[in-house]
N, C-alpha and C positions, 0 to 999 in steps of 0.2 A: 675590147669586145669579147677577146674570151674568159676573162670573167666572169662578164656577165652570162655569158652562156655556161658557165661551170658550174655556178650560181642558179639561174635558171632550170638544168638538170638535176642538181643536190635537190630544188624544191618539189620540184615531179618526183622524183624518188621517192623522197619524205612522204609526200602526201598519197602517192599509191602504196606505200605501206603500212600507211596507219589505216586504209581506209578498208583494204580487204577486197574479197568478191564474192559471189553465191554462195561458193563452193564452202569457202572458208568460214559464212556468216552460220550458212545449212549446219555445218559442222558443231557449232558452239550451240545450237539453239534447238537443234533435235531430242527430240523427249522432254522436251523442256519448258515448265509452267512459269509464265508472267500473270504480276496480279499488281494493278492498281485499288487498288483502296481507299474509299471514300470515307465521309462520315458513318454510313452507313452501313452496306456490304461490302460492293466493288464487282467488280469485274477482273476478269481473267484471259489468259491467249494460252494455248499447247501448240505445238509444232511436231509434226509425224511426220513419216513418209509409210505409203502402203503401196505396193505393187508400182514403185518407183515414181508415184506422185506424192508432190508435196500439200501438205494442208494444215488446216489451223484449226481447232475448236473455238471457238468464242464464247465464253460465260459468263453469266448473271448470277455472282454468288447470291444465293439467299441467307435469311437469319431461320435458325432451323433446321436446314437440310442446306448440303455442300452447295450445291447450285441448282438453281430456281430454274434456268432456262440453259442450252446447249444449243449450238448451231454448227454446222462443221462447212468450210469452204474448202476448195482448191486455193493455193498461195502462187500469185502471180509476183515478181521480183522487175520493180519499176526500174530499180538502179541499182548501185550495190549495197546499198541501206537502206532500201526502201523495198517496204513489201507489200501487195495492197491485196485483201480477201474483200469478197463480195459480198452482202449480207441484206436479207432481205428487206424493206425497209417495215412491217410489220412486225417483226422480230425487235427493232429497235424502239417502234412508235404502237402500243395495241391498236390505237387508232386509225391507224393508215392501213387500209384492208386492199391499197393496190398489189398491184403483183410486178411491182419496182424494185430493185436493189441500189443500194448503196456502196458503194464504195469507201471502204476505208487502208490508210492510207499510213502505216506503221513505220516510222523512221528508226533506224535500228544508232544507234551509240555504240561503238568498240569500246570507247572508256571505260562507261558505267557497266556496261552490259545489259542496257534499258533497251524497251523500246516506248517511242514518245505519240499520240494519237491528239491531236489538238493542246491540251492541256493537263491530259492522264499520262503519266508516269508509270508504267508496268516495269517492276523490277523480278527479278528471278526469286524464288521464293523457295524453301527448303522446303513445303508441305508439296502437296498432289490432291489440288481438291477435286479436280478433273478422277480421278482414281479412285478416288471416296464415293465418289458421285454413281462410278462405275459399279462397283463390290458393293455399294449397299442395293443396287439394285435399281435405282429412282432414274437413271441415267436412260434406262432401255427404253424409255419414254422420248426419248430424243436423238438416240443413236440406233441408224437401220441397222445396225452389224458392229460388234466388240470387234476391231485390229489385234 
């Protein structure tokens, strides 16, 4: 029996160490641009903290100019890998002119240092298109106030 129970606690341990918590996830991913990449543009996530809230930008790279579209949510933290921003659903669909949000729902990876959205892959990216977006200007069309 105490085997098993020694057995038991080594796998609790194991798995509360690999898996992390807010604090630790915050740490790794602040100021920091994920971009999944399509055929075509792709999309993007940032992570800030301003006057000690946390938040995301969400973006729609364009072809042309860094990004086409910018949304900025507060970051609600489902679990310890999981973080879900709220986003309007007109932002995602032009067609849908209700005044509903969406819910999405970003499973974070310790391994990769991904975060995973259905079947999008956002991996960490050495540019800042978010930033580009910023400095040329095109941005202030989307953001009420530069952090």
């Amino acid at each position: 029996m105490k085997k098993y129970l020694f057995l038991l606690s080594l796998l609790f341990l194991v798995g509360c160490s690999t898996s992390g918590n807010e604090d630790e996830i915050w740490d790794t991913i602040n100021n920091q641009e994920y971009s999944a990449l399509n055929g075509w543009a792709g999309v993007g996530i940032y992570f800030y903290e301003k006057d000690s809230i946390k938040y995301c930008d969400y973006m729609i790279y364009g072809s042309g100019v860094p990004v086409v579209a910018l949304i900025t949510s507060e970051i609600q933290f489902e679990s310890d890998d999981k973080l879900v921003i709220s986003i309007p659903s007109g932002f995602l669909d032009a067609t849908d002119t209700s005044t509903q949000y969406t819910e999405m729902i970003f499973i974070y990876s310790w391994e990769e240092n991904t975060f995973t959205l259905n079947a999008l892959v956002f991996e960490d990216r050495d540019w800042d298109l978010r930033q580009m977006c910023i400095d040329s200007g095109y941005c202030e069309y989307f953001l009420s106030e530069e952090e």
